[in-house]
N, C-alpha and C positions, 0 to 999 in steps of 0.2 A: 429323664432329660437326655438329650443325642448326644454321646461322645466324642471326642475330637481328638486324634493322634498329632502332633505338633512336632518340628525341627525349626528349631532356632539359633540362633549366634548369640553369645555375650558383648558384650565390650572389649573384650580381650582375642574377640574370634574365635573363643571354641565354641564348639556343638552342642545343643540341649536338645535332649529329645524326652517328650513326658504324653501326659495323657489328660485335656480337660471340661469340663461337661459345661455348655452351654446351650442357649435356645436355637442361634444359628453361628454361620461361619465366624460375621464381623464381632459378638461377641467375645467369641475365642482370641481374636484376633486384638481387641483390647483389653482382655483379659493378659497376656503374653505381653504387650507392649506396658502394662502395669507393672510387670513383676522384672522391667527394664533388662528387660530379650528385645532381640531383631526378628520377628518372624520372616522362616523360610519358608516352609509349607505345612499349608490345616489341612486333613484329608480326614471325611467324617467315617467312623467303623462302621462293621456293618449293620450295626441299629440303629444306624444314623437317619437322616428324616429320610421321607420317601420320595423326595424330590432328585434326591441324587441314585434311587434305587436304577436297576438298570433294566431298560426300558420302557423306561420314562421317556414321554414326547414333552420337549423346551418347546419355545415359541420358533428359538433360532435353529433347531433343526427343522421345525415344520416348514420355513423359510428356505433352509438347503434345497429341502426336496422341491417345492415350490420355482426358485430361481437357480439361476447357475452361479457356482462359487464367485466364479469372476464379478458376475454382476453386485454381489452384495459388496466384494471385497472394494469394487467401485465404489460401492453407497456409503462404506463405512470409512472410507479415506478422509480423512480430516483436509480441509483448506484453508490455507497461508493466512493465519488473521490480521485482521486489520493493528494500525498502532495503536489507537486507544486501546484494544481489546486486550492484544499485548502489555499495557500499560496495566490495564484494571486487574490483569492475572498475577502480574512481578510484582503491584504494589499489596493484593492481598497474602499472597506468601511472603512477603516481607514484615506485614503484622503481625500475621502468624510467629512468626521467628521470634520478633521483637517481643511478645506475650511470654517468650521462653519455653514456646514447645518443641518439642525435639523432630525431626524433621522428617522423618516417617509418619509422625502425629499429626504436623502441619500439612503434610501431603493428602493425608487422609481427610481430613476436613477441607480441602482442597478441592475432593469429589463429590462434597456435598455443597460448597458454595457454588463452584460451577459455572465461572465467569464466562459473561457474553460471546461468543464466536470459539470458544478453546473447548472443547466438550471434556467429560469427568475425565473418560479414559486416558487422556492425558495425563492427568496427577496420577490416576489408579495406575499407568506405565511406568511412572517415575519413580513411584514409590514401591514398585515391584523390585524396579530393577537398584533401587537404593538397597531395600533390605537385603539383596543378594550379595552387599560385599562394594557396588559400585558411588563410584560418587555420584552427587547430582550434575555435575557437568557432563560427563559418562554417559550418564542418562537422557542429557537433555541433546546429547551429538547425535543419538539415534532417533529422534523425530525432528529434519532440518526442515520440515515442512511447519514444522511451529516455529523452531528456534533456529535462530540465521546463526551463525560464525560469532558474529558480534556479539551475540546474548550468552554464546555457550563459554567463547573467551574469557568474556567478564565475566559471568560465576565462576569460573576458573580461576581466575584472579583473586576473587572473593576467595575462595575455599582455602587458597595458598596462604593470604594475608590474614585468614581469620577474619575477613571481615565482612562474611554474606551477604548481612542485614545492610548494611551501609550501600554495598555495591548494587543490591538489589533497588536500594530506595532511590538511587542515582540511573538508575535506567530506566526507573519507573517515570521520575521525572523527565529524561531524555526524551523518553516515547511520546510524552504529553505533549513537549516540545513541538516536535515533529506532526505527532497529530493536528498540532491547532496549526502549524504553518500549513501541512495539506488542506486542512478544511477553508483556512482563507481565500487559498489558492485556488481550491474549485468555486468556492462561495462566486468570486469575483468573476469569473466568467460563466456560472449559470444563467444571469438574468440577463447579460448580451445574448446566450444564444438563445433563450428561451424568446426573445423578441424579435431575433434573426428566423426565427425557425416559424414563427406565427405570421412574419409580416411577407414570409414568401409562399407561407401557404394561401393565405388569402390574394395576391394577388393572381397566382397561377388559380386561384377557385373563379379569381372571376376576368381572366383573360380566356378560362375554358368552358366558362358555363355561363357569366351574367352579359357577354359582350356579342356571342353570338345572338343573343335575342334580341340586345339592339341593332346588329350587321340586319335583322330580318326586316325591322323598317325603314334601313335606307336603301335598301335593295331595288324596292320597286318606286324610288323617286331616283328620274333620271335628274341627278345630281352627280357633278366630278365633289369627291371626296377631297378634302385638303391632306397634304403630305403625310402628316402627323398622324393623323386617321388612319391614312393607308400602310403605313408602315407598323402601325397597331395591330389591322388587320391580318397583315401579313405571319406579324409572333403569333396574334392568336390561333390561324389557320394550320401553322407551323407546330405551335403547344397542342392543339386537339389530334392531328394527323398525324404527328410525327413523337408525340410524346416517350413510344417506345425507344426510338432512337436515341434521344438523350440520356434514356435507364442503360442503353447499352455502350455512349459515350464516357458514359460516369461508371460504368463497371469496368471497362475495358482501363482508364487512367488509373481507377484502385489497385488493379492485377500489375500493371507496370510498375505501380508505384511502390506498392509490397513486394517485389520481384526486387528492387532496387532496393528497398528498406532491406532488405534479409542478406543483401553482400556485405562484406566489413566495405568498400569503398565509400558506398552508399551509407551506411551508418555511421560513418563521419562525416559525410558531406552534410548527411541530415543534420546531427549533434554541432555542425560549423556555424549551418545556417541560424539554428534554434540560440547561438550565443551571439552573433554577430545580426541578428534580426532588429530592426529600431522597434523603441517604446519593450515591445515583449521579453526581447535580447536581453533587456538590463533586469528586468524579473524572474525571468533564469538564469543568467550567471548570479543575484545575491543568493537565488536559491539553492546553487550548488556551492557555493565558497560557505554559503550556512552550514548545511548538510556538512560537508566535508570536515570547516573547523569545530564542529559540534560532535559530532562521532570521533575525532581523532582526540582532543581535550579528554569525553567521556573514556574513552579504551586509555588514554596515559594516566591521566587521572586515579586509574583502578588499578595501574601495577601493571599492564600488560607491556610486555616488550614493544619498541618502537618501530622493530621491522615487521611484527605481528602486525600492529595497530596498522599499521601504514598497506600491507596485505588488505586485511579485511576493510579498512576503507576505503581503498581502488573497488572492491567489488560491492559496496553500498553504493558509490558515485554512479549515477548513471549515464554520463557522459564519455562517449569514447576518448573526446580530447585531455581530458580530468583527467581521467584512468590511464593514459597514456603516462602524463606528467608523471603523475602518482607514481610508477611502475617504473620510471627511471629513478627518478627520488628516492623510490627504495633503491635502487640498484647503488648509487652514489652514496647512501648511507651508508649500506654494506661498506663501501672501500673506505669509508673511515670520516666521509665528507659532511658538516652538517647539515642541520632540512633547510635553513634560509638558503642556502647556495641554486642548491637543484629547483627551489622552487621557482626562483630569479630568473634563469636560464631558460627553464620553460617558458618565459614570455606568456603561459597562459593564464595565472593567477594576477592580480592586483598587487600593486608597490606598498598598499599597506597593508595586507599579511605576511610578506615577504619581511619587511620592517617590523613586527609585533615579533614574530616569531623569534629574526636576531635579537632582537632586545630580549626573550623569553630566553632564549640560550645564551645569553650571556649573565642572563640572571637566575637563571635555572629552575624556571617556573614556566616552559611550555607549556602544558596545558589551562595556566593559567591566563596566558598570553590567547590563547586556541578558545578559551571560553570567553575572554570579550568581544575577540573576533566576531564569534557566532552572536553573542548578544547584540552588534552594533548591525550585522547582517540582514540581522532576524526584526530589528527594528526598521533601518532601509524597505525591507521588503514586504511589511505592511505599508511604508508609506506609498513606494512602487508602487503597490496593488489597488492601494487606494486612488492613484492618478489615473492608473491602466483602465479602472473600470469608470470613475470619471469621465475621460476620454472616450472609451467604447461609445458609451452610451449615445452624446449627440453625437455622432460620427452615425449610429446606427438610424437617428431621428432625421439624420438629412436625408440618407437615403434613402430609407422608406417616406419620406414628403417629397421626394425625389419622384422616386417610383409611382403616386399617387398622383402627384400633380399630375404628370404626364398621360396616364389613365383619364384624369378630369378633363385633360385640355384636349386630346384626343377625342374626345365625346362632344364637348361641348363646343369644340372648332367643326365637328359636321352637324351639330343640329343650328348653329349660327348662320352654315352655309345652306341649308335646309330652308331655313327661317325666309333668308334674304332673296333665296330663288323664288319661295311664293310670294314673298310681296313685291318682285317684279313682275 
């Protein structure tokens, strides 16, 4: 059986270094985590299997030679996951924990459950760089492409308080949170545009393909066309002939409009209009005063400092006028001042979080005050969404019987006048 040279850590942090015979690496490697070591590093001797002899072709060398470094190193970049997925990774390390397995153990079965969107190498990083002496916060600061500030915070929090499991099971839930309020959010405006996007295709299908084959029968009846007709006519001629022109009218307004989206001027004015917008307005501001009292609650909630919390969730808010506020607020904390004050002043938050909050700091239960908030938000803004899409809908039904009629009357106003020229 192949031998295995081993460096490990105690409990106490000294070094063990020994010798042990297994099938392959991971054995060794539970073998060492049994005997309640930290493994550093397995390196198999030289009778070790043949897979590690030297040269040996891997798959991922034959890939080197194959592609360029750069390109695989692109393939192998992990991307930002989504919140459920986040959710389904924190809350299974957090059972993990709760079962009482020790955290290099739970990491490691971590790379064999393998949650949705976070690939293994994630736990298999974390728990490299655990056994080397680091925390898992440590760990989790160096891939921000998984874990934002927020996430690395709060386990930080956790580790200080001893209370991983708890803080983990509270983020787990956070993200759930947030998951469902996103998916309503998109829910509610799929099936407006999915009807806006079918009901313009079809009419430009048949202002440029089913209206000229009627234009070919009134053509050669000297008939005057009635208004309505001719002005039909005219889009249609316009949509067949000219159709490039408008791909280049509508490229040209996106290049301006992204040109002006990418200035800080422009990305206020946008973030102004998206809060001050009717009907939509009111489904974006509950959506960020949610976000906001729901993130700031969870980070207090967990132990993290108030100037921290109040940092990292300016930079969750996605709003420039939010994060504006936020970013004085802290600044005004700093000089000694409470959050009901700076919030007030801003003029840009609601009279009743401003109000929950003082009664929270008078009571000394902020975040308990920050979690009804968000609860009362977060119920507003399904009923919002449920009126919002309500509303689309007929709104999108006039205008497409809008659109239709006028097609119908348009045709049926020259074959009327058609009619009436032969039975004179």
């Amino acid at each position: 059986m192949p031998q295995f040279v081993y460096r490990a850590r105690r409990r106490t942090g000294e070094v063990v270094e020994g010798t042990l015979e297994g099938p392959d690496r991971a054995s060794v490697l539970a073998q060492i985590e049994r005997l309640g070591l930290f493994p550093v590093a397995v390196d198999a001797t030289k009778g070790g299997p043949p897979s590690t002899a030297r040269g040996s072709t891997s798959p991922t060398a034959s890939l080197r030679r194959l592609w360029p470094s750069s390109w695989l190193a692109w393939r192998a970049r992990p991307r930002k996951p989504r919140l459920q997925e986040l959710a389904t990774f924190t809350q299974q390390l957090a059972n993990l924990l709760q079962a009482g397995m020790p955290l290099t153990v739970a990491l490691q079965s971590m790379t064999h459950l393998e949650s949705r969107g976070i690939p293994a190498e994630v736990a298999r990083q974390l728990r490299q760089e655990v056994m080397e002496g680091r925390s898992l916060s440590d760990a989790m600061a160096k891939q921000p492409v998984i874990f934002s500030d927020l996430y690395v915070n709060m386990v930080r929090a956790g580790e200080q308080s001893g209370a991983l499991v708890e803080v983990l099971r509270r983020m787990a839930e956070h993200f759930e949170r947030f998951a469902q309020v996103q998916a309503r959010f998109s829910s509610a405006l799929v099936y407006p545009a999915f009807v806006a996007l079918v009901g313009v295709a079809i009419m430009f299908f048949f202002m440029t393909y089913m209206l000229p084959k009627f234009l070919t029968m009134f053509e050669g009846m000297q008939v005057e066309l009635p208004l309505m007709t001719r002005l039909l006519v005219g889009i249609s001629h316009f949509l067949s002939g000219y159709w490039w022109l408008l791909l280049l009218v509508a490229l040209a307004i996106w290049i301006v409009f992204k040109r002006f989206q990418a200035t800080e001027e422009g990305k206020r004015q946008i973030d102004r209009w998206k809060l001050n917008a009717p009907v939509f307005g009111r489904v974006v501001r509950l959506h960020l005063f949610a976000t906001f009292a729901r993130t700031l609650s969870t980070l207090l909630e967990n132990g993290v400092p108030v100037l921290t919390a109040l940092k990292i969730t300016e930079q969750v808010i996605p709003n420039r006028l939010l994060k504006e506020a936020i970013a004085r607020a802290r600044e005004d904390v700093t000089d000694g001042k409470t959050l009901a004050q700076p919030l007030a002043r801003s003029q840009v938050f609601p009279q009743l979080m401003v109000d929950l909050v003082k009664i929270g700091e008078e009571t000394g239960d902020v975040p308990g005050a920050l979690r009804n908030l968000a609860d009362t938000y977060e119920n507003e803004l399904t009923i919002a969404l449920r009126v919002l899409t309500n509303l689309i809908e007929p709104v999108l039904i006039i205008v497409m019987a809008l659109g239709v009629g006028f097609l119908l009357l348009s045709v049926l106003s020259a074959m009327f006048a058609i009619t009436s020229n032969i039975a004179r």
